[in-house]
Structure formats: C-alpha cells, structure tokens
N, C-alpha and C positions, 0 to 999 in steps of 0.2 A: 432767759437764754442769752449768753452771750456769744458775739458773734466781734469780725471784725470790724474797722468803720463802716459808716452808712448801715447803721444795722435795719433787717427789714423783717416785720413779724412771720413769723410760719403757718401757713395756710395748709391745713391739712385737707387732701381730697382724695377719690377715690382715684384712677388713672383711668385713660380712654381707652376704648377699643386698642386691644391686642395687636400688634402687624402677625402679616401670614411668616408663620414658619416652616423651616427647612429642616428635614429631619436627619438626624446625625446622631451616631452609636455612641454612646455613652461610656460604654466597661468593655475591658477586654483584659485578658489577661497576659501577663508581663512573659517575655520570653528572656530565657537563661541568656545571656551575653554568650556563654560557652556553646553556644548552639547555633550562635547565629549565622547567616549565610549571607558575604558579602556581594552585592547584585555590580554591575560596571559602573553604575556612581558613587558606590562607596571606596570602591578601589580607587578611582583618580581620587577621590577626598585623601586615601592614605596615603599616597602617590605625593601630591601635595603638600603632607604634613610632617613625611616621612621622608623628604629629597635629601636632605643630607644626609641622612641614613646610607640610604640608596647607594648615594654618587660617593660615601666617602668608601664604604664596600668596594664599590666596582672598579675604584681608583686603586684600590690597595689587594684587590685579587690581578686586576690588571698588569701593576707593576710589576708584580709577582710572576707572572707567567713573562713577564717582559724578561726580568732578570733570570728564569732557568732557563729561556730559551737560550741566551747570551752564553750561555756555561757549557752547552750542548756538543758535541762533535759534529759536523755535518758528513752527511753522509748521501750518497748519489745514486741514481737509476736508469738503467738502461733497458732495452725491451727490442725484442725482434718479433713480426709477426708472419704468421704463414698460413694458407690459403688450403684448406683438407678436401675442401669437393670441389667438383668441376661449375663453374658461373655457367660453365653454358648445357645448353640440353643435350649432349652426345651421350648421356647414359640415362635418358627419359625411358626410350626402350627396353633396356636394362631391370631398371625399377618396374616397369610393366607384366616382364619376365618374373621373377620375385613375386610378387604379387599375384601371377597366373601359378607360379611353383604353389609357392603357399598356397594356396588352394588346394592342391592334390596333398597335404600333409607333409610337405618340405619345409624346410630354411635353408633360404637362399643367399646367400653370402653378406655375411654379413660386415658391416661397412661399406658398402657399393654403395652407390643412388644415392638419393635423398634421404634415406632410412639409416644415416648414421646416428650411433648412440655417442651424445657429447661425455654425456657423465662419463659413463665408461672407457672412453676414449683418452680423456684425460686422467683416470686414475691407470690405465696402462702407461702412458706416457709418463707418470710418477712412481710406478711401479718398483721395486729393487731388481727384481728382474731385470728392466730397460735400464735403471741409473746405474747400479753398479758398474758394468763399462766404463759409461761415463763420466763418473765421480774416479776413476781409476785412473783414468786419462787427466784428468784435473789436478790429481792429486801430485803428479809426475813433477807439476809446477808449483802446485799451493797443497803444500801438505797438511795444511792443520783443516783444510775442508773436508768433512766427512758427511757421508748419506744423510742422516740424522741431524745434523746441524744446519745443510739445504734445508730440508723437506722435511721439518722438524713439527710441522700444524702454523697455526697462529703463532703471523710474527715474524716465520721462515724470511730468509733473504730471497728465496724462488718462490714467484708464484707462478702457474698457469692457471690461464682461464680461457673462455671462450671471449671475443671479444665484443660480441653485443647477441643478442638471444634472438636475433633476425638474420645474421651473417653465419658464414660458414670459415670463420676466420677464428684463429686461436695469435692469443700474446701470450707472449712468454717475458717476464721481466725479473731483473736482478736486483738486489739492492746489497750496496757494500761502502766501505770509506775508500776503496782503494778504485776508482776507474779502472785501470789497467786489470785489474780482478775481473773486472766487471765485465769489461770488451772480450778477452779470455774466454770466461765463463760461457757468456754467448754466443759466441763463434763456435765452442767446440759441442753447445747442447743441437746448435742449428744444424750442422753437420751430420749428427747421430740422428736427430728426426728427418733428414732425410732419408738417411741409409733405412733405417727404419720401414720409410712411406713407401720404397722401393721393394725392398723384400715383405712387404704387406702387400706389397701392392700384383707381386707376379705372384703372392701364397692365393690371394683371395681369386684372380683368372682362373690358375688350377684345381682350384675347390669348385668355382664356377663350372667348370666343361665338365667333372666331373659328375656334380650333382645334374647337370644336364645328360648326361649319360644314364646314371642310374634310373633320372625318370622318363626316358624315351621309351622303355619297355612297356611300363606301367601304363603310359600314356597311349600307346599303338595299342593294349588291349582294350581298355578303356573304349576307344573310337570301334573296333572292331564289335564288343558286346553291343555295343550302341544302335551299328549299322543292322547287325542279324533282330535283334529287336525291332526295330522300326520297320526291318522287312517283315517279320512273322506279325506284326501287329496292321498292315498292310494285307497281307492276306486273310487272315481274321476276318476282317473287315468289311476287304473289298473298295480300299481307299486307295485312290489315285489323285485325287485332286480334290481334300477334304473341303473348301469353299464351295466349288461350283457343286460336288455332290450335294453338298447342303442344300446349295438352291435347287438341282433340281428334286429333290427328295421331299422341297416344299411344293414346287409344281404339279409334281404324284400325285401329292396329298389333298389338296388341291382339284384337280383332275376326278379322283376317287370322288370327293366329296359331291360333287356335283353330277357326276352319274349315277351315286347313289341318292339324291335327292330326286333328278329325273326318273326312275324307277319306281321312285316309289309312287312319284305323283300317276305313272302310266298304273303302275297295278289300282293304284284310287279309283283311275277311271275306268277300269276293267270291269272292277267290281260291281260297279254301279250299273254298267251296262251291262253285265249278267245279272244282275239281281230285276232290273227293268223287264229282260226278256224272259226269264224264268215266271213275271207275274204275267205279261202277255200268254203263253203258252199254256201256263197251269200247268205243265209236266215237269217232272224232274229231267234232268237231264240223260240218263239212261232210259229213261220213259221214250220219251221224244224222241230220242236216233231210232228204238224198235219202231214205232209206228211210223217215222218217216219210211223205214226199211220195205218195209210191212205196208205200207200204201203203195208201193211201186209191184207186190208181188199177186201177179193175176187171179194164181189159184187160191190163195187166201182172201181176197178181195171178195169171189165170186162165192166160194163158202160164207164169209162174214157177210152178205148180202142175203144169201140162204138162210140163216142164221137167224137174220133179222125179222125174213118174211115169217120162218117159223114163229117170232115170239109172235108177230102181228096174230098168226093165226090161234095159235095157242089164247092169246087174248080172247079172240072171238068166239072161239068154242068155249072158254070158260065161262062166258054169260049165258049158252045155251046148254051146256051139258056140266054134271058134277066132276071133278078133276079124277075119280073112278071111273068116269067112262071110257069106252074102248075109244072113242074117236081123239080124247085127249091126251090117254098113254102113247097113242101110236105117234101124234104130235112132239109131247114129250120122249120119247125113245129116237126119234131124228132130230129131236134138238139136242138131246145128248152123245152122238155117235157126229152130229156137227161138229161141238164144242173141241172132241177128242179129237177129231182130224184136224182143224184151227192147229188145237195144241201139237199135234205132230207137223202141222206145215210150217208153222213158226219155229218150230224147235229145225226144222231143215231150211231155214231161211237165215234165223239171227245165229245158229248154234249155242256154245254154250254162256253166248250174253244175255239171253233171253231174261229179261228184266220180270220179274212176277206182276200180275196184274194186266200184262199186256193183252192174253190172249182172252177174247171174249170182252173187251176194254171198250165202251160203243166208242171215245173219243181217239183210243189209240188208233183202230183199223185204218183208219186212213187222213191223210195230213192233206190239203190242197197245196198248192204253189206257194203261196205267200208265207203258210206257217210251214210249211219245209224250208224257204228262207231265213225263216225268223229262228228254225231249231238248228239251223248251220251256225250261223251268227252267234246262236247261243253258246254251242259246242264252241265255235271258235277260241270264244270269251273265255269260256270255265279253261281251253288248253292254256292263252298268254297268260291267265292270273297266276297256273303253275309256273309258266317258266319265268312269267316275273318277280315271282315269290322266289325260287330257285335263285335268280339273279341279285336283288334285294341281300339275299342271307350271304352270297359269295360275296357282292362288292362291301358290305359291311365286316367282313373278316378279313378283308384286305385292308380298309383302311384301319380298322382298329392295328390292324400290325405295324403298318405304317406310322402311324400318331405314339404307340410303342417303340420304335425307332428312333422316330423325332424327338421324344423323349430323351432318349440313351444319344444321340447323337454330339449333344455340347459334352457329356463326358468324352464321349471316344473322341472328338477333336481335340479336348482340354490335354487328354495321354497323350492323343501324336504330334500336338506342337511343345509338350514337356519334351517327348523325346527326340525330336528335331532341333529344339533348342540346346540341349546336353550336347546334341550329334556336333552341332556347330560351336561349341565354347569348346569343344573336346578338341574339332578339329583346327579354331582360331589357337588354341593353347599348342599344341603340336607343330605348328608352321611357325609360329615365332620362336620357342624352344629350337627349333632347327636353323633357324633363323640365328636367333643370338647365339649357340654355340660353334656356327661358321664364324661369326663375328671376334667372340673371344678367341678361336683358333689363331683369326688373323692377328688381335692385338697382343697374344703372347709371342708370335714370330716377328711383328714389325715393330711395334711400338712400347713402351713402357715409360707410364707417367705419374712422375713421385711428386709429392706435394711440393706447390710455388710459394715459394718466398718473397712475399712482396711486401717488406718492409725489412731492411737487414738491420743488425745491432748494432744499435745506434744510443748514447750518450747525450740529453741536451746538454748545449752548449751557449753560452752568452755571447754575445756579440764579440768580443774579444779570444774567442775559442776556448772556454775556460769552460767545464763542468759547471753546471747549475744543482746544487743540494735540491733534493727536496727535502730532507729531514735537516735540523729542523727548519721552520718556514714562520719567520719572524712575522711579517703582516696576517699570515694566519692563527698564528696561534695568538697571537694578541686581540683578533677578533673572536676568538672563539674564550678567550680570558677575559673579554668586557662583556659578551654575554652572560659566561659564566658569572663574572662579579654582578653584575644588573641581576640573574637571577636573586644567587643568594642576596644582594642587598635588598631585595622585593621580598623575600623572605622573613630578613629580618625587620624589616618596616613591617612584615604583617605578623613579626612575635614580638615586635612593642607597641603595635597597634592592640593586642591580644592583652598585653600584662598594664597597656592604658584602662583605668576604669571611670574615666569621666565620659563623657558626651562631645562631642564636637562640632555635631549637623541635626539640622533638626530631623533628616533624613534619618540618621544612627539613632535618634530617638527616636521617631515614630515605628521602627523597625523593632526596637527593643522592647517597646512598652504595648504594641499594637494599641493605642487609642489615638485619635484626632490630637491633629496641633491645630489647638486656636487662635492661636497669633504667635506672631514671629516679631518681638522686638529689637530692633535693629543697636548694637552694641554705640551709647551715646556719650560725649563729654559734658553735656547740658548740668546744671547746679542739681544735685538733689532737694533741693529746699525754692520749692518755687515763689517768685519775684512777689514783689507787694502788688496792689490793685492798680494803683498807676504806670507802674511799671509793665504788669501784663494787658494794658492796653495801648503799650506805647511801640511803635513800627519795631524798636528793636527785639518787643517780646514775638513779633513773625520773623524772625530769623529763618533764611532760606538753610542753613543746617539743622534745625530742628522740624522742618517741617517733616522729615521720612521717620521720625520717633514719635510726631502727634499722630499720623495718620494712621501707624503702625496701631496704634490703641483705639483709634476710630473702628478701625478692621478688626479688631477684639472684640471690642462690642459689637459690631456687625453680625457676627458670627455668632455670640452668644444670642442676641435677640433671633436670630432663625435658627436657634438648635434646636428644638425639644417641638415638634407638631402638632396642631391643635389648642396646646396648652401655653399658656407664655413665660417668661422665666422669672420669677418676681425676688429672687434669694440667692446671692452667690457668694460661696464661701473661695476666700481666696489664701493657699497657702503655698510650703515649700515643705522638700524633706526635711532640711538642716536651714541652720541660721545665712544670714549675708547674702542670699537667692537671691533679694530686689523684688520679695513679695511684698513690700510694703508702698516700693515704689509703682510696682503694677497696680497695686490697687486705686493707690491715692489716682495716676493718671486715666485708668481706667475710667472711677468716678467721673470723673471731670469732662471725658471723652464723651460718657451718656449723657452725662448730662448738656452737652456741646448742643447733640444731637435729639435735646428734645424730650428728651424721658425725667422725671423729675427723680433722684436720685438719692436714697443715705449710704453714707459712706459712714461704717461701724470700724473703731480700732478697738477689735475683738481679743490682741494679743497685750493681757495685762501685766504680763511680765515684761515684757520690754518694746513697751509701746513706741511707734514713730510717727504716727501720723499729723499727731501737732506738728511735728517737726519739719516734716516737710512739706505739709501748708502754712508755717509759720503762726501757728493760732496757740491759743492760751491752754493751758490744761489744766487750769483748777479744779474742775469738777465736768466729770463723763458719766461714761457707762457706770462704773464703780458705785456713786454717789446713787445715780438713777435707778440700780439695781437691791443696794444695802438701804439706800432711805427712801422716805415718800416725796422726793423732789417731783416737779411736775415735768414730763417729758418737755417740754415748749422751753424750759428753762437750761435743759443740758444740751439740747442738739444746736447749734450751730448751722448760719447760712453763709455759704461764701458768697464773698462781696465782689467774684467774679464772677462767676455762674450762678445765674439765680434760680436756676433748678437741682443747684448741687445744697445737700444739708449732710453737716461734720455731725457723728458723736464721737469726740475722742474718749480713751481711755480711764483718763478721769485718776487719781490715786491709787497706786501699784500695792491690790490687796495681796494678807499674806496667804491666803490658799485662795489661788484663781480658779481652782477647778468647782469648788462648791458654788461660788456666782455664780459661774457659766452654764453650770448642769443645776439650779436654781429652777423652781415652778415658774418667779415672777421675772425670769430669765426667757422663758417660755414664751409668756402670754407678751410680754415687750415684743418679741420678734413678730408673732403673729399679729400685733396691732401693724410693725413698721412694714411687715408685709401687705397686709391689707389697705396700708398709707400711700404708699410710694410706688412707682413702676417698679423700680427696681433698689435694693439694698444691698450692698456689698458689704463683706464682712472680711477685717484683715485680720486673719488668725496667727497662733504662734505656728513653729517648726513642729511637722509630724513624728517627728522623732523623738522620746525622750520623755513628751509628755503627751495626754488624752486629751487635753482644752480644743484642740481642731477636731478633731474626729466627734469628741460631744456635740460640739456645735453645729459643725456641718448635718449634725443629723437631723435636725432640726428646720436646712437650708433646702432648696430645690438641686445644688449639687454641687463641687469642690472643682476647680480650677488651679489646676498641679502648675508652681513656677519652678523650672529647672533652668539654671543658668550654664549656658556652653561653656567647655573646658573650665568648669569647677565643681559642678555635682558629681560626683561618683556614682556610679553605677549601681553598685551595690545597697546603697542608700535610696534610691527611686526603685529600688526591686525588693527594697524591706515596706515603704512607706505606703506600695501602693498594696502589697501582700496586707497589712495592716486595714488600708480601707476595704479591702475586697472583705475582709472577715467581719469587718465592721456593718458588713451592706453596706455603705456608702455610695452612693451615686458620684464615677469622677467623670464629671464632662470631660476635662481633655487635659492637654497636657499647651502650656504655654512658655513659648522657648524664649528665654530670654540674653540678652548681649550677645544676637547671632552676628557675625561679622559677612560682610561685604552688602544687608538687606537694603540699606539707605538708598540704594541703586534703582531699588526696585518705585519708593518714591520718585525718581525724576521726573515724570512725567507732572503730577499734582503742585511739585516746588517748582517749576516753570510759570505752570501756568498760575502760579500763584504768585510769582513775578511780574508776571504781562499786568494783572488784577494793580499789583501797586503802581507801575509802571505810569498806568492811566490813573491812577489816582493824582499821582503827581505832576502828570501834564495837564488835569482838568486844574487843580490847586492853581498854577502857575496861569494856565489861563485868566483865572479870575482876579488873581492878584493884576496880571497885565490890565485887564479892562478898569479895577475900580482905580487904577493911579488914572 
C-alpha cells in the first residue's frame, strides 16, 4: 500500500458499538417548480434577489405617471352642502303619527320624520324633471352645458350624494377647468333646491291633513265597534272588575269546597249513628215509630195484654186437652177475634203507615222510655242522612260549576284585556291623529320650512386666494405610481424568479425536492487541494475563516450518523446531477470530518472517469480501485492512510478504465464493498454525475444510500428533478439532499470560531509563560 510520508500499516477491525440514532425520512418525492407555492420567506429571498428589478420598474412606472401628470390640465371643485331633516326632535310626534297611520293601512307622507328615502331623494333631485329648469337657467350663461353632459353617469362633472350614511346632510359638488362655471353652477343648483324643499315641503303638510282627514272616519268607527263589544262582552259575562272577580270567584270556590267536605264528614257520622241505633233496637225504622205509636195507645195496650193472657192460657189447656177440644176452640176463636181487633185498633191509630208485622209483634206492642228515646234518635238520624245526602249532591254541583268557570275564566279575561287593549291603541291613535292634524293646520298657516343650507358654494382656495386643482394632484398620483411600479416590479421579480431554474436557498430546495437537507456548506475561498501534513498541523492550517467550512461538514456527519434508527449507517454514496457540483470536494472533507470525530473511515473515488480525489488530497494515483478490481492486487497494498488522520484510509481511483461501468457493476465489485463495509465504520464513496451515465445509481445500490450535492445558484432545476426521478425508479434510497456554496452560512459558525480563538489565545499566553520562566 502506498500511502503519504510516515506511512503506517492498515489494521483491519470490526467498528464499536453503534451511537443512538435519530430517525429521518429518507425519499420523498420531487415537486414541479411550476407548482410551487411561495411561503413569506421565500418572497423576501426574491425580494432580495430581485431589488433591482423591483426598484428599476417602480422608478420607470413612476417617472411615468410623473411625466402625464405634468401634461395634464387642471381642473377644480366646488361643493355646497344642505341640511333635508330637522336635528332636532319637533317632528318625533310626526313620525309617531306615521307609524300609528300605517298601522290602520295608510302611507303617511312620505319624506317627513326620520323615514326619509335617501336613494330616492336623490334620484328626484337628479331627475330631468327637476334639472331641465335648471340646466335651462344655466344654459342662458354657458351654453355648451347640457343635461347629459352634467349628469351623464361615471365621470359627470355633477355629483350628488349624501354626505355620510349617519347624517341627514347631502353635498352637492362640481367639477370644471373654469371656477367662475363652477361658482355659477352652484349658486343657481342651491337656489332651485330650495324652491324645491319649499314647494315639497307645503305639498307634503297638505297631503298630511288630508290623509288625516280620510282616516278620522275609519278611526271613530274603529273606537266605536270596540267600545259596543266590550260592553256586550261585559254583560255576557257579568264582568265589572275582571281581577278582583277572579279573586273572588276563587274565594267561592274555595268556600264550596270546604262546606262540601264538612257535609260530607256530618252525613259519615250520621250514618254511623244510625247504623249503631238500628242494632240497639232491632227494628227497622218504620217498625219502631209503629210500636213507639202503639205503646202509648191504651186500648191496644189492653188488647195486646189480653192477647197475651190468651196464648198463656191456650198453652195450658193444650197440655191438658187435644187442640179439638171445645175448651181450646173457644180459647182460640178469642185469640182470633183478639188479633182482628189489634189489627183494626192499629189500623185506627198508625193509619195508612201501618208497617206489616207490627200488629200481633210481642216486641213491637210496647216500647218503654229509654227505647222510645233511642227510636226518636234513630228517626232523627235516618231524617239529617237525607238532608245531608240532599245537601252533599247540591253543594257538589255548585262547585263543579264553579271549578268549570274557573276554568273558562283566564280565557274570558285573555278576550276582555284583548279588547281593552285594541279600545285603548284605537283610542291613543285617535287623540294624536287629532292632535297632529291641529298641528299641521297650524304649521301651514304660520310657518314654512325649506331645507338649511349650511355650507354655501364654496371653491378651495390656497393661501393666496387662488383655486386649488384637485385634478390632477401631483403628490398623489406619484404615490399611487410607486405603488403601482413596486407592484408590477414585484411582479416581475416574481416572472424571473419563475423562468430562474437554478436553486438559491436551501429553503427553495428543501420545498422543491421535499427531502432533508443534510448539511449546509457554507460558500468557501479555502484551496481545493488540501495542505501537505506539516502544513495541516501548523496554527495557520486553524485559520479562524475556515473554521465555519470544517464544522459545516462535522454537522454532515452528525446528521448522517443519527439518520437511519436502530441500524447504523456503514455505506454512503456521494454524488451530483451534473459535473462541477463539489461532490468531490464534499466527499474528500466529509471523510476527513468522520474521521476527525472518531469513526475510522474509507474514502472510495468511485468516479473513474474523472477521478479527483488524489487531487485534492494531494496523494499518488498509480494504482486504486481499477488495479484492485481488474487484478489480484491485495486490498492492504491499494488503499492508502492519510498522514493526517489516522482513521481516515484513501482508495483512489487508480487508472481511467475504458468501460467503467462493467468494474463497478462487477461480482468482485461487490464482495470488495461488502468486505470494506464490514471493515470500517463508515465508507464513502465519490461517484460520477447522475446524469448521462448508470455508474452512480449501480453503485449506490449496493450502498446504505446516496447523498444528493446540489450547488446554489448553478444546479438547475430541471436537472435535480430528472436525477432524483431517475433514482426513485431505480429504488434508490436518497438520504438527503446537501446544499452546497450557500452564502451568508459562515455566520452561523461564529460562535465555535471564537471560541476557538480563546482555545489559541491561551495556548499562547501558556507558551510565553514558559519561555518567560525558563530565561
């Protein structure tokens, strides 16, 4: 192998433990330039790149409007304003009237009150009707002014308008070259709108009384229907003071409810004490008044005693004689002529109440004291159950009527405060109606008031009393011309930022290509051909301007060693679309970066058509890759150790075969890579341009994945949207995308080139210390 001085043999080993990775999308696919959508930082970038674009546009649209203004006629404005409604409230009333009219199916004059129509106001006031007059009158003076050439649309020398959409104010302005037109003009339009406001103004009073006239009629029957109604709905009723009836009608109810609850409780305990005294007596009730009747009457008494003795004796002779015997007939034939006379004294005692069972009854004939008490009490009882039952059935058909009333009664209040309510808007509409049309009586006999004029035609004028143009208006139109120019020059900067097809920012790339930017090499004047071994050890190879170029490629490798999760990255092919990219140069420093940082590193020049890498590590190229590939050289003899990093090993390219693609897509092509994978932490591989030719794309397929170099403002567009279309059909795995010669990155190093300042700083006040001590 050979190698620079101090050459040191190659120790082939496996590589340590993996560091933790960071995982980061690998592929994406490329978007059309023609589609892109530029976000607010890529505008100030066009903004930026595009300034004299811009400024030379807006200078030269500018000018422009400078110079037609200058060539202009000027021309001048005048303007009178006038006052149509009253500021203050004297026709609140008015408008209230209106509003109560309308109601009954009127329109009530229109133009009064606050209810003026602007629109239409103003096209009256523009009308040929109104202007003829007064364009006739005009003409008397300026004959070439006609209807049509005022009041002509957009543009007209006359405008009216209202003069703010919260005011009751209209402007009227002119615009003409001649003042004297102007002043003219206005005086004799302000004139006619008053005559105008005047005869509108005593048309619309008279229309007023009038419409008040016609609906006084309407209105008096109106109140009248109202009043007879309310009274027949009154008597209906029987409604005089529908509140308090209410309440008392709940007091009724009320009242009822509780005398029909006491009744019924009295009939409960009626009951009971008739049912009590009917078990005491054992009689029915008709039973018991006979025999009470019937105990008090002598000669039945004295019979039913008779009666008695007969059964005793009838008893006693039936144990001695058979009931055929004469002594017993005779017994029985006077207990039967008994019985009948009973039955005839009772029938002449009770009459025709005489209850069956009584007579002959041994319990009824006679009642003592206590139980004729007891059969009064009872009688008593059986009469209040009737009249309490009686009383019961009445007061519950009072209240149910009642509670049926209570029902209907929020309707019937709901009618007669409807029709109280009508009574009284009918009658408040009526009394102001008469009201306001005393009113307009009096303001057509005393008063009449035409529109104030409170601003008269007037002319600005400059300090000097000179008319002031407003057409045309040099500081205006010249801002409104460097707008316009900054427009279009924004315009055009952003249709040769469009027909730009190179790169600019790393931002326009990462937007166009959607994959990761892996590093950002900051645009450098450092030698391409790095120093000899003494020389990159010597204070001037830390150069505080190269240190934002070395770190920039430390941060490369950073990134690559945390891309890919779980797995490590052991194979990186490094290419470009097209030639001159400084993929040769990424490479080489890239190398050197990992290797900086501790990874032992080969660095492969993969591109054998136009190899550089000798070149810019300054090393020999007699025999590489080529040699190592075509013959049985021993790998230890072609690869190369640089004599500045001793974890970095060179194969360069070796003699420029004449079909590079059969090597590279070679079996023993193959098994090489998989050994120096298996060798090294990491293998970089610097291929050719993807363009033109397949030696990148063979190779890289073979790699863990391709590291795209695109250089700002020289890659084309179109070219990184062929190359990457190319690996995506290839499969290719592209890690990212690495921008190269970005300008203003260096910046972003200051912090590290400081303090790598301080670092020497102390180096050299320790030095000098020592040199002090050993004199």
């Amino acid at each position: 192998m050979e190698s620079a001085p101090n050459p040191q043999p190659l120790t082939l080993h496996h590589p340590g433990n993996p560091s933790q990775l960071v995982p980061m999308p690998y592929m994406a696919e490329f978007q059309d330039p023609d589609e892109e959508e530029l976000d607010l930082g890529q505008l100030f970038a066009v903004i930026r790149r595009r300034a004299f674009v811009i400024l030379g546009v807006a200078t030269l649209v500018t000018g422009g409007v400078a110079v037609w203004t200058a060539n202009q006629t000027p021309e001048y404005e005048g303007k009178f304003q006038i006052l149509v409604e009253p500021v203050t409230s004297q026709d609140d009333n008015f408008s209230r009237i209106s509003a109560l009219a309308g109601g009954l199916g009127g329109q009530f004059l229109q133009g009064q009150g606050s209810g003026l129509d602007y629109d239409s106001q103003l096209a009256v006031l523009q009308s040929p009707k109104l202007m003829d007059p007064i364009v006739q009158q005009i003409q008397a003076r300026y004959p070439e002014l006609e209807y049509n050439s005022m009041i002509g649309g957009k543009g007209s020398p006359l405008s009216l308008d209202r003069f703010n959409n919260n005011t009751k104010i209209l402007e009227v302005r002119y615009r003409d070259a001649e003042p004297e037109k102007i002043q003219f003009v206005l005086e004799t339009l302000q004139n006619a709108y008053l005559r105008y406001s005047l005869e509108d103004r005593k048309s619309n009073i008279s229309q007023g009384i009038q419409f008040i006239e016609d609906q006084l009629p309407q209105l008096r029957q109106r109140v009248d229907t109202l009043q007879e109604q309310l009274q027949k709905f009154r008597q209906q009723y029987n409604i005089i003071e529908p509140e308090l009836q209410g309440q008392q009608l709940a007091q009724q109810l009320t009242k009822l409810d509780d005398q029909l609850l006491e009744a019924q409780a009295q009939l409960v305990q009626e009951q009971q004490l008739y049912e009590t005294l009917r078990r005491q007596i054992g009689l029915e009730p008709g039973m018991a008044i006979a025999a009470s009747v019937l105990s008090e009457a002598p000669t039945y008494q004295a019979r039913l005693n008779r009666l008695k003795e007969l059964e005793n004796e009838i008893a006693a002779e039936s144990t001695r004689f058979t009931p055929s015997s004469p002594q017993v007939q005779v017994l029985l034939e006077e207990r039967q002529t008994i019985e009948l006379l009973l039955g005839q004294e009772a029938s002449e005692v009770l009459g025709s109440q005489l209850p069956g069972g009584v007579v002959g009854n041994p319990q009824a004939p006679f009642q003592n004291t206590i139980r004729t008490g007891l059969i009064q009490e009872m009688v008593r009882a059986a009469s209040q159950i009737q009249v309490l039952q009686v009383r019961n059935q009445v007061l519950g058909e009072a209240a149910k009527m009642l509670s049926e009333y209570r029902e209907q009664f929020p309707i019937i209040l709901r009618q007669y405060t409807d029709l109280q309510r009508e009574l009284q808007i009918a009658n408040t509409t009526l009394t102001e109606l008469l009201a306001r049309r005393e009113g307009l009586r009096v303001d057509a006999a005393e008063r009449e008031v035409p529109w104030e004029v409170i601003s008269q035609p007037t002319i600005p004028r400059d300090a000097n009393g000179n008319p002031v143009p407003v057409s045309p208006s040099l500081p205006r139109n010249l801002v409104l011309g460097a707008m316009l120019g900054l427009m279009l020059g924004f315009g055009a900067a952003l249709l040769a930022e469009r027909l730009d097809n190179v790169f600019h920012s790393p931002e326009d790339l990462k937007d166009a290509t959607r994959l990761p930017i892996l590093g950002l090499i900051p645009a450098s004047d450092r030698s391409v051909v790095l120093p000899s071994a003494d020389a990159r050890g010597s204070a001037s190879f830390q150069d505080f301007r190269d240190f934002g170029f070395l770190e920039a490629f430390r941060a490369l490798n950073a990134n690559i060693r945390f891309l890919t999760p779980g797995k490590p990255l052991r194979s990186l092919a490094i290419a470009s679309a097209i030639p001159a990219e400084g993929k040769s140069t990424v490479a080489v420093n890239l190398a050197e970066a990992a290797a900086s940082m501790g990874q032992r590193v080969l660095l492969v020049d993969a591109d054998l058509r136009w190899p550089q890498v000798h070149k810019r590590l300054g090393l020999p190229n007699r025999q590489g890759l080529t040699h190592l590939i075509a013959t049985e050289m021993d790998m230890n003899e072609a690869i190369q150790r640089s004599p500045v990093e001793p974890n970095l090993f060179i194969l360069t390219a070796g003699a420029t075969p004449p079909d590079p693609i059969r090597l590279l897509s070679s079996e023993k092509m193959h098994n090489l890579m998989q050994q120096w994978h298996s060798l090294f932490d990491l293998v970089i591989y610097d291929t050719p341009p993807l363009l033109g030719v397949v030696d990148g794309r063979v190779l890289a397929a073979y790699t863990d994945g391709i590291g795209l170099v695109v250089s700002m403002g020289q890659t084309e567009k179109p070219a990184i949207q062929q190359a990457i279309a190319e690996l995506q059909t290839a499969n290719t795995k592209v890690l990212g995308i690495i921008a190269n010669g970005v300008q203003g990155q260096n910046s972003t190093w200051d912090y590290g080139r400081h303090y790598n300042n301080g670092r020497e700083s102390e180096r050299e006040l320790e030095a000098e210390e020592e040199e002090a001590i050993s004199l």
